[in-house]
C-alpha positions in Angstrom: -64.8 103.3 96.5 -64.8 106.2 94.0 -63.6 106.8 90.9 -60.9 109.6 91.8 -59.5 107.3 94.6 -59.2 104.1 92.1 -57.4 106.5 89.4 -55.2 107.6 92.3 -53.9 104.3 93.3 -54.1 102.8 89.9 -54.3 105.4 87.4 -50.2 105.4 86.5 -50.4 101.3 86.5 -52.7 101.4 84.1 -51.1 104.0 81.6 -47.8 103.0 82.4 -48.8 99.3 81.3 -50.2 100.9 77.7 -47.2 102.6 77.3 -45.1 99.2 77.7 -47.6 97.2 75.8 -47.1 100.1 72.7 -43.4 100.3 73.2 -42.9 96.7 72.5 -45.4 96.8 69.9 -43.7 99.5 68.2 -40.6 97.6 68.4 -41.8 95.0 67.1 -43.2 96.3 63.9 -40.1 98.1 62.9 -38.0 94.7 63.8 -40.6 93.1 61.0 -40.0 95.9 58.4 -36.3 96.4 58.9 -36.0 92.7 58.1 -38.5 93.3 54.9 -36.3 96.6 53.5 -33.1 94.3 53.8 -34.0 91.6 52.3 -35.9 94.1 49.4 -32.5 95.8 49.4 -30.4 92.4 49.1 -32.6 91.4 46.0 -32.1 94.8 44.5 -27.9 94.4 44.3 -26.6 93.3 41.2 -24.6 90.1 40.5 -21.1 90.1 40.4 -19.3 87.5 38.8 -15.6 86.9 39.3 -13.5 84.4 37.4 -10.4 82.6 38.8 -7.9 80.3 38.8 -8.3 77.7 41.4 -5.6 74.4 42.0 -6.5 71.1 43.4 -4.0 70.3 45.5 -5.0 66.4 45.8 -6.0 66.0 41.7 -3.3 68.4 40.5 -5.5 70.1 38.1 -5.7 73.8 37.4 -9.1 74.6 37.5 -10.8 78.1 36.8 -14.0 79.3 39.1 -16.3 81.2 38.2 -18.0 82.5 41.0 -21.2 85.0 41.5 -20.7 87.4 44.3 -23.2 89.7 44.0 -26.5 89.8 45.5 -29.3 88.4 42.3 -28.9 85.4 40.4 -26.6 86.1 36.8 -28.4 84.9 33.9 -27.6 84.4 30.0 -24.2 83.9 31.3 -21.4 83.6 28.8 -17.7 82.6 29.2 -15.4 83.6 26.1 -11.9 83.4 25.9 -9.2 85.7 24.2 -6.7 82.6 22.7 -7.9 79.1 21.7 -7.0 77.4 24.9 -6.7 74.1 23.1 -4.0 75.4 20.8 -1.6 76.9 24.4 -2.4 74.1 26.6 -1.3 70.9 25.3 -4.0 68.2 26.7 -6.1 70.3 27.7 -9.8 69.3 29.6 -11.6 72.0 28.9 -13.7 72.4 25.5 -13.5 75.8 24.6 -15.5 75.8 21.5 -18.5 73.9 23.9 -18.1 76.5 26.5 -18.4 79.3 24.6 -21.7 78.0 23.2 -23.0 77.4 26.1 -25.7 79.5 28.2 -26.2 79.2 31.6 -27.4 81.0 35.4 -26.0 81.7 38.2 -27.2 82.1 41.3 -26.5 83.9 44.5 -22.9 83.1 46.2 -23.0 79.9 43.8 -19.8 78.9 41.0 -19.4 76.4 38.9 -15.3 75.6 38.3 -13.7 74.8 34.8 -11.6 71.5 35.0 -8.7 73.1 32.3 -5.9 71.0 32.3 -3.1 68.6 34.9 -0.4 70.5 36.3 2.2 69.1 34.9 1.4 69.7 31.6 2.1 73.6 31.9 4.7 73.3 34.5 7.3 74.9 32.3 4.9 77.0 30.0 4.1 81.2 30.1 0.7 80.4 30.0 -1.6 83.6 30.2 -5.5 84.2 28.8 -8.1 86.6 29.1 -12.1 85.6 30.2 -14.4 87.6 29.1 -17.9 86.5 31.0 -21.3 88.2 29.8 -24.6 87.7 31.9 -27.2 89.6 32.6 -29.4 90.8 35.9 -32.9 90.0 36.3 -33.8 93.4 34.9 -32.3 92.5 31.9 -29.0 94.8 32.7 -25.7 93.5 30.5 -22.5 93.2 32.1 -19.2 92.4 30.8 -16.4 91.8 33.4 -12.6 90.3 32.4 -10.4 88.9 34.1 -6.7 87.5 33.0 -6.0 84.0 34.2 -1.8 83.4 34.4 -0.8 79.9 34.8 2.3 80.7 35.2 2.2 82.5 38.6 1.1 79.0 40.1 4.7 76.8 38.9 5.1 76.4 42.3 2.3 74.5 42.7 3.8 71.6 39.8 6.9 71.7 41.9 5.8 71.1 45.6 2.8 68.6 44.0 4.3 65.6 42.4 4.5 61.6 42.6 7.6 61.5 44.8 6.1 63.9 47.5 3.0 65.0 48.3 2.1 68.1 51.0 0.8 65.6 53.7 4.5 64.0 53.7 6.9 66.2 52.4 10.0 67.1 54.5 8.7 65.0 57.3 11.8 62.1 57.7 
């Protein structure tokens, strides 16, 4: 057998087979550095923190979150508030004095929630702050965001959450 009749009868095997094997070599190169630029590109977003109130049903307790949304971990992060929380909210958990002293991180789709006070103990109140939270990126970038936190949006929540009925049994005879 010659070489002209072996190319013949396997000549577009052979090339069609290093065309495949390149093709999925290819394709798996640019699956590796797709995956490298987003996850370069996810590191590179700043964080975003957002502040909140958030009520426990089952303690009844106003609590505010403060909760990182962006894509880097927040660092030197502050929490300062407008009005001496202490002085509008009578028995009131939170330590504002201690909070605002305080210096913390962080992280990625992480929070950390302020216990501030029961409900009933603002259940008739016009209870309304401002948060100011300062924290910085891992390139040393300041942000200031604020947010205002109304308690007195939530006086439902007192109502419908007391001793006599609670939301697993109220209205149920």
């Amino acid at each position: 057998m010659n070489v002209t009749a072996f190319l013949d009868q396997w000549g577009m095997l052979i090339l069609t087979s290093i065309y495949v094997v390149g093709t999925l070599a290819l394709c798996c190169f640019n699956y590796i550095s797709n995956k490298l630029a987003k996850k370069q590109f996810d590191t590179n977003k700043p964080p975003s923190l957002v502040a909140y109130l958030f009520p426990n049903v089952k303690q009844q307790l106003y609590r505010i979150r403060v909760e990182n949304e962006g894509g880097s971990c927040a660092y030197n992060v502050r929490i300062k508030f407008n009005k001496n929380i202490s002085e509008i909210i009578p028995d009131c958990f939170c330590k504002a004095d201690l909070l605002e002293c305080a210096n913390f991180s962080i992280g990625r789709n992480q929070y950390y929630d302020i216990i501030l006070c029961q409900t009933y103990s603002v259940a008739d109140m016009d209870v309304s702050f401002d948060i100011e939270l300062e924290y910085k990126s891992g390139n040393n970038t300041d942000y200031i965001s604020t947010f205002r936190i109304d308690l007195s949006s939530f006086r439902w929540f007192s109502a419908i959450n007391n001793q006599e009925c609670s939301l697993t049994d109220c209205g149920d005879d």
